[in-house]
PAZAPA-4460 file (N, C-alpha, C; in steps of 0.05 Angstrom, whole numbers, plus 32768, in hexadecimal, padded with zeros to 4 digits):
% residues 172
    n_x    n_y    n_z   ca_x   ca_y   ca_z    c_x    c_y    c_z   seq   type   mol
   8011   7FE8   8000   8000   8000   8000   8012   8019   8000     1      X     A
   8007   8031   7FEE   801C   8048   7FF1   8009   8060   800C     2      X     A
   801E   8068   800A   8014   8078   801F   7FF8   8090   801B     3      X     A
   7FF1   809A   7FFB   7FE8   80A6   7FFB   7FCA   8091   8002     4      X     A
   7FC1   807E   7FFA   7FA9   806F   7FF9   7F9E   8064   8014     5      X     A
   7FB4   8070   802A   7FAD   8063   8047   7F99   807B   8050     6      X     A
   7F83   806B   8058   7F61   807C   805E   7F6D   8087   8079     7      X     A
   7F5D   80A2   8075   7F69   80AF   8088   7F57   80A8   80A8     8      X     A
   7F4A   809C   80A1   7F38   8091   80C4   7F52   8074   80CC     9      X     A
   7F68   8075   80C1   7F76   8060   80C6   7F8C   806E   80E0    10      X     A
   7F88   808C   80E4   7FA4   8098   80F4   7F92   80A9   8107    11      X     A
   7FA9   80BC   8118   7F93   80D2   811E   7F96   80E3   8112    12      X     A
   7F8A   8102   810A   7F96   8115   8105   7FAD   8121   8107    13      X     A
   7FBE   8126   811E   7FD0   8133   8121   7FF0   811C   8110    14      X     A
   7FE9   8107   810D   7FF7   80FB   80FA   7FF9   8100   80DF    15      X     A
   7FE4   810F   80D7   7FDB   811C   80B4   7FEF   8120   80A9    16      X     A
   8001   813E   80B2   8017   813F   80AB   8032   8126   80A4    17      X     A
   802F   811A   80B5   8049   8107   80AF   8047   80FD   8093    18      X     A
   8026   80EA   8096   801D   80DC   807D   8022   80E9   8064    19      X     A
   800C   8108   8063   8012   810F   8047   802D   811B   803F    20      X     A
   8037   8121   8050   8054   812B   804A   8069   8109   8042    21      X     A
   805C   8101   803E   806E   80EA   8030   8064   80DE   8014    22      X     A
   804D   80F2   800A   8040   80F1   7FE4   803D   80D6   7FEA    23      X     A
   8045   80CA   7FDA   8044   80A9   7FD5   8059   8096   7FD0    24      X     A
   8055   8093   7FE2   8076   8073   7FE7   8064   805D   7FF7    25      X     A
   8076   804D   7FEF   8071   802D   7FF7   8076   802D   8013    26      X     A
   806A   8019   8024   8070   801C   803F   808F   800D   8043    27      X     A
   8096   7FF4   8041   80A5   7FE7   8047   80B9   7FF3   8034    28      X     A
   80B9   7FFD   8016   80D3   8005   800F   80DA   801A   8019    29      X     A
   80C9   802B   8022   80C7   8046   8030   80E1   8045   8049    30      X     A
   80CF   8037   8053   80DA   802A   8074   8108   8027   8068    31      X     A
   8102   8017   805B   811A   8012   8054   8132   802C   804E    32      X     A
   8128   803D   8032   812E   8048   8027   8134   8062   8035    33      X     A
   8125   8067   804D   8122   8089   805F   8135   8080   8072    34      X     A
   813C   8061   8076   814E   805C   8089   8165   806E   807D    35      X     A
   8175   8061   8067   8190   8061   8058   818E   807E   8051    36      X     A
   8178   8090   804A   817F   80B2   8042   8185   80C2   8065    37      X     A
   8175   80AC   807D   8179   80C0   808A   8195   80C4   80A2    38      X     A
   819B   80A6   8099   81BF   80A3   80A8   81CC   80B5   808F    39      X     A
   81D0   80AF   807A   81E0   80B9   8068   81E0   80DA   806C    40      X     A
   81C8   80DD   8073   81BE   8105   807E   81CA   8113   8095    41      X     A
   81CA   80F6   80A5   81CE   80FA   80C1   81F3   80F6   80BB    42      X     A
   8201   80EE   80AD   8217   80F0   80AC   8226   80FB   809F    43      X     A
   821B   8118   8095   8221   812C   8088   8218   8145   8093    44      X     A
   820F   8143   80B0   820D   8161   80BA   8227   815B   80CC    45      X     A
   822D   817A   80CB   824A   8186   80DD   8248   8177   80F8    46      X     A
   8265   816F   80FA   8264   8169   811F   8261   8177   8137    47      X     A
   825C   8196   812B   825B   819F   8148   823B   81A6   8144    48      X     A
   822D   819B   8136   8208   81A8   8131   8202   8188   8145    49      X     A
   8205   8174   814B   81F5   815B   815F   81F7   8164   8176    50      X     A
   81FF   8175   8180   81FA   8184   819D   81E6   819A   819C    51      X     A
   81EA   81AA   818E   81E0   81BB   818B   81C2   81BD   8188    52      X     A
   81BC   81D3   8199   819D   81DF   81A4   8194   81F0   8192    53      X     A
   817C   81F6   817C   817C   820F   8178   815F   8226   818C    54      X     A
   8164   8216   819A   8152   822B   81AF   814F   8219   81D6    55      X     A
   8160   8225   81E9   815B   821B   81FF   8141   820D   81FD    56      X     A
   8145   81F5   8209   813A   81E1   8210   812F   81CE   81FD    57      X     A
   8139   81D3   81E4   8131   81BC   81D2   814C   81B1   81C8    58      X     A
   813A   8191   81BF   8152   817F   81C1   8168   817D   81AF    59      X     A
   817E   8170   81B6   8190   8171   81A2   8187   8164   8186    60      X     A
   819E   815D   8170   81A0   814E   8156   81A1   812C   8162    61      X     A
   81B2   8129   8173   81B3   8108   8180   819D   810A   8194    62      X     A
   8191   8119   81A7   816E   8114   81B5   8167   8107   81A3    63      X     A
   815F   811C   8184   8151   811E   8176   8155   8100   815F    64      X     A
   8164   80F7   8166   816E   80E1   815B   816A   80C4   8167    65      X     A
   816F   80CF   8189   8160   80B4   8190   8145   80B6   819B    66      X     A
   8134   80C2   8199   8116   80CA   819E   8110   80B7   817B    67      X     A
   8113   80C0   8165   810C   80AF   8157   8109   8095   8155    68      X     A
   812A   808D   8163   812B   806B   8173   8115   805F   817D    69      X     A
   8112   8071   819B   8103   8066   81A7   80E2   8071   819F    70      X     A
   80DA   8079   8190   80BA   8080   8186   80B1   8069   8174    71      X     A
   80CB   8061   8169   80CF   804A   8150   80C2   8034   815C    72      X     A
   80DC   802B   8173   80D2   800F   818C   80B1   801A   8190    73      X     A
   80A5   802E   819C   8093   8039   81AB   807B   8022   818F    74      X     A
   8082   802D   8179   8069   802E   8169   806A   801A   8160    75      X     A
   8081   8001   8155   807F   7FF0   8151   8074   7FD7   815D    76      X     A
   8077   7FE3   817B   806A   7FD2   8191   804B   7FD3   818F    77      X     A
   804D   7FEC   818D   8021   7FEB   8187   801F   7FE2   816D    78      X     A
   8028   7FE2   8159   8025   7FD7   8140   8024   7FB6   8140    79      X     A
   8037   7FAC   814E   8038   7F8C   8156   8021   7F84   8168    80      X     A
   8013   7F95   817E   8007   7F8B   818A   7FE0   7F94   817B    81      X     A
   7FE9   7FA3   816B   7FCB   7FAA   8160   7FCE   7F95   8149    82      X     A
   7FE1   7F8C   813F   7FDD   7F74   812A   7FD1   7F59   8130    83      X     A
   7FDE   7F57   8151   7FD4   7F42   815A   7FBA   7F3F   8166    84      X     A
   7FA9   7F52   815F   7F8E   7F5C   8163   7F8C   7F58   8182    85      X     A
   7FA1   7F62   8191   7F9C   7F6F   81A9   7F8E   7F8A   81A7    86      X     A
   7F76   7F83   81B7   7F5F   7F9C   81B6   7F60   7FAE   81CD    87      X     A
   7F80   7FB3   81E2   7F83   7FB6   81F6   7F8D   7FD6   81F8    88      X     A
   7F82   7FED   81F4   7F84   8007   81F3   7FA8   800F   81F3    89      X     A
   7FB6   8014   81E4   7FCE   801A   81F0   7FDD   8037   81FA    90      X     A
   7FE8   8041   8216   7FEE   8055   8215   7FFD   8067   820D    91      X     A
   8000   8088   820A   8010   8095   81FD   802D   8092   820F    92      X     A
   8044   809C   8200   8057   80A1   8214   8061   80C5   820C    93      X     A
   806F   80CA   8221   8078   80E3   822B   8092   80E1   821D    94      X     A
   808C   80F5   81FF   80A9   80F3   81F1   80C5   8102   8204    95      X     A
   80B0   8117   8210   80CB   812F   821E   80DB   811A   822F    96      X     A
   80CD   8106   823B   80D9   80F8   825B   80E4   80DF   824D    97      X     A
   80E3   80DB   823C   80F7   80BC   822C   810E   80D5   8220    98      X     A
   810D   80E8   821A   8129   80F7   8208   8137   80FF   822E    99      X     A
   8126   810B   823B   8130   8110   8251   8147   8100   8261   100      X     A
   813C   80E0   8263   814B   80CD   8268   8157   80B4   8251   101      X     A
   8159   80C2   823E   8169   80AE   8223   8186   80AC   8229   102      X     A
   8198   80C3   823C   81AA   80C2   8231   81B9   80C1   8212   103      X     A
   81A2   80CF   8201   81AC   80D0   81EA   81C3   80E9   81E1   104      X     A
   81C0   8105   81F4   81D0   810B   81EE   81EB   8108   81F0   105      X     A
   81F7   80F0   8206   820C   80E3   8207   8215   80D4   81F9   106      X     A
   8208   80C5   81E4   820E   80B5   81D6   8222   80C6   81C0   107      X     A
   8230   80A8   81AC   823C   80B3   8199   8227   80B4   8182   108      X     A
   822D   80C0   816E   821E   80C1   815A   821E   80AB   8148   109      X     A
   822F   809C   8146   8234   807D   813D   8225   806E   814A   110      X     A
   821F   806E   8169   820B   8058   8174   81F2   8061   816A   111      X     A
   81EF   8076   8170   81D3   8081   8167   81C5   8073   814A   112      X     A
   81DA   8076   8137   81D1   806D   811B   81CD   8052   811D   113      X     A
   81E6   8043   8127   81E0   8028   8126   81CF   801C   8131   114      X     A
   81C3   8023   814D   81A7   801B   8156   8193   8023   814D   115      X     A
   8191   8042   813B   8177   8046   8125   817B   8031   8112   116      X     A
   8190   8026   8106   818D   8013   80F2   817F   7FF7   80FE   117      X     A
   818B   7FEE   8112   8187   7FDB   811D   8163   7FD9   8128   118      X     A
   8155   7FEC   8132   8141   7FF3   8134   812F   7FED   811F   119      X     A
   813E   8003   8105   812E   7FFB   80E5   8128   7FE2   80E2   120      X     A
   8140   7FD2   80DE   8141   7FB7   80D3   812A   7FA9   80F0   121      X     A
   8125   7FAC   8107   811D   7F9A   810D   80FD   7FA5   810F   122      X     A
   80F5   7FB9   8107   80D6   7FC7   80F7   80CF   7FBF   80E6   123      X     A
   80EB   7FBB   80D3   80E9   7FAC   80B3   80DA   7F97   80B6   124      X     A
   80E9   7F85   80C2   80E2   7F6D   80C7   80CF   7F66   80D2   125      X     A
   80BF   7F70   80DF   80A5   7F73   80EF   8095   7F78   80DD   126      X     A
   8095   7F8C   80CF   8081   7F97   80B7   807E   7F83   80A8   127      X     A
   8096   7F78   809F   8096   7F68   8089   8090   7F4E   808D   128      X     A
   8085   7F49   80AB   8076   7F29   80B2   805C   7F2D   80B1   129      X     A
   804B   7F40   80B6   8032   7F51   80AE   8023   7F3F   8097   130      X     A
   800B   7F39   809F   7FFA   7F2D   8083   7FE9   7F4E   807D   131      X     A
   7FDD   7F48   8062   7FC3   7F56   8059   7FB4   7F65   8071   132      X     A
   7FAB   7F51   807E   7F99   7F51   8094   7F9F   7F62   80AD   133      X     A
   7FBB   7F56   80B0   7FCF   7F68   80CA   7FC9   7F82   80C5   134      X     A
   7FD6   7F8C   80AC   7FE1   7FA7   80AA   7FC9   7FB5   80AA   135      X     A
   7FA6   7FAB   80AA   7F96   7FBD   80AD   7F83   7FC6   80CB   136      X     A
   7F93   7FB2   80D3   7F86   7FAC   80F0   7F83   7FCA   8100   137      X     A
   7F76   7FD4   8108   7F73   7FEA   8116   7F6E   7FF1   8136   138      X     A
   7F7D   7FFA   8147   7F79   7FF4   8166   7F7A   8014   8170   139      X     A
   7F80   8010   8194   7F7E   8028   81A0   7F9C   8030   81A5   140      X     A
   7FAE   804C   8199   7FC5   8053   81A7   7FC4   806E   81B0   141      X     A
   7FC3   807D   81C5   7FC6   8095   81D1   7FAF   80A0   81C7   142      X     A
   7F9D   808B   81D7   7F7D   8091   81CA   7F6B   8099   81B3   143      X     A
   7F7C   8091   819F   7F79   809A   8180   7F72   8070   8173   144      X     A
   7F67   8076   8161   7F63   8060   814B   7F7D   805F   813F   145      X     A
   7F8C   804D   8136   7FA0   8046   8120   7FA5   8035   8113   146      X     A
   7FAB   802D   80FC   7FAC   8015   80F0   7FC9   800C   80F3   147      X     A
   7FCF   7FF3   80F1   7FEF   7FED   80EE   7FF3   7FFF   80D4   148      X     A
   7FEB   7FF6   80BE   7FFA   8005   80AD   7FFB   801B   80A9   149      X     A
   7FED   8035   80B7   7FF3   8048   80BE   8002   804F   80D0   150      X     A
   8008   8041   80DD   8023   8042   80F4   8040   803F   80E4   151      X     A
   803B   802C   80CF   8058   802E   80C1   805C   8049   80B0   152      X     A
   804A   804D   80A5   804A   8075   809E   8053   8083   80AE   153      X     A
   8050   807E   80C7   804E   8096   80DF   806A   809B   80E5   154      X     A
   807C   8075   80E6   808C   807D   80E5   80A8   808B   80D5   155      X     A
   809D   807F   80C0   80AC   808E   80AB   80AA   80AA   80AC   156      X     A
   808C   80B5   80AA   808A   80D4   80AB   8098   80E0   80BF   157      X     A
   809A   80D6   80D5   80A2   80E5   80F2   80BF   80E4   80EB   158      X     A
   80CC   80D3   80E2   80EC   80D7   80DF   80EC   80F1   80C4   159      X     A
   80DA   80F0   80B2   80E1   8105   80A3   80DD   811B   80A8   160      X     A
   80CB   811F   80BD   80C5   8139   80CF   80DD   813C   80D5   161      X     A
   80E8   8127   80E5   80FE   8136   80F6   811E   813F   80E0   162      X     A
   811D   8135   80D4   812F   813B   80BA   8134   815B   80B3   163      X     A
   8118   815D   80AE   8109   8179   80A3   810C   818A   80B0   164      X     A
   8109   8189   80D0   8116   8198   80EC   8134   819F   80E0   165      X     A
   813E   817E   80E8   8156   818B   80EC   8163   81A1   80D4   166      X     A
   8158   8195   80B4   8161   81AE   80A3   8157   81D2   80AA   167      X     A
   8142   81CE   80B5   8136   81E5   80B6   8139   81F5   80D4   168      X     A
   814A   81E7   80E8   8150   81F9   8107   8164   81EF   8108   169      X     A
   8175   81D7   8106   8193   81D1   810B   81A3   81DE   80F6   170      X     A
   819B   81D2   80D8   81B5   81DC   80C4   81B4   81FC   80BC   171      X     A
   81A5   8200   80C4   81A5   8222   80B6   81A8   8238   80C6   172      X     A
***
């Protein structure tokens, strides 16, 4: 399924943006392909911009790097458990208080990448065990309706969000 044809009663609203800002791509090549542009992106901004704040109290380029990590785990997990037509409401999490305690800004920027890769591949693989049936399944996350396969949009869109940040408040 491409992304433009996913019904929009499949997400909530405030996800809109992610979806259409990705026109039309395949989910699973998507998944793949936003991996490899966005290390390759990530390894061509300056070394002294992954620290760097462009306004007290927001997060760095590596927060901002492993917040994607962990939103990835966050959503894949409701995506696995809404496939398995667990009908069991699931709750939101507190992005500020997981970047808060990530220790991501300590990390190197090499771990960072290699556990977003490592992450991908194991989303990939999850996605890609998915029948017909799975990927339409629809449940409760942070009190919103979602379909698995709008969750694999979500996540693709949300890393391109943050991409788009960083060209537009880190590089400039």
């Amino acid at each position: 399924m491409k992304s433009n044809q996913l019904p929009t009663n499949e997400y909530p609203v405030f996800y809109k943006t992610y979806i259409q800002e990705l026109e039309e791509v395949e989910l699973i090549e998507e998944m793949e392909i936003c991996l490899h542009e966005f290390i390759k992106f990530v390894q061509n901004i300056p070394m002294d911009k992954f620290d760097y704040q462009y306004e007290e109290g927001k997060w760095t380029i590596k927060e901002i790097i492993q917040h994607l990590i962990d939103t990835e785990r966050v959503f894949s997990y409701r995506a696995l458990r809404i496939s398995r037509n667990d009908k069991t409401p699931l709750p939101g999490f507190d992005e500020n208080e997981y970047v808060a305690n990530s220790n991501g800004k300590e990390r190197s920027l090499q771990s960072l990448l290699t556990e977003m890769a490592v992450v991908r591949q194991s989303t990939l693989s999850l996605f890609n065990s998915f029948s017909q049936e799975q990927v339409t399944k629809i449940g409760i996350a942070s009190n919103n309706e979602v379909s698995v396969r709008a969750i694999g949009f979500i996540i693709i869109g949300h890393q391109k969000h943050h991409q788009k940040i960083f060209i537009e408040r880190y590089l400039n």
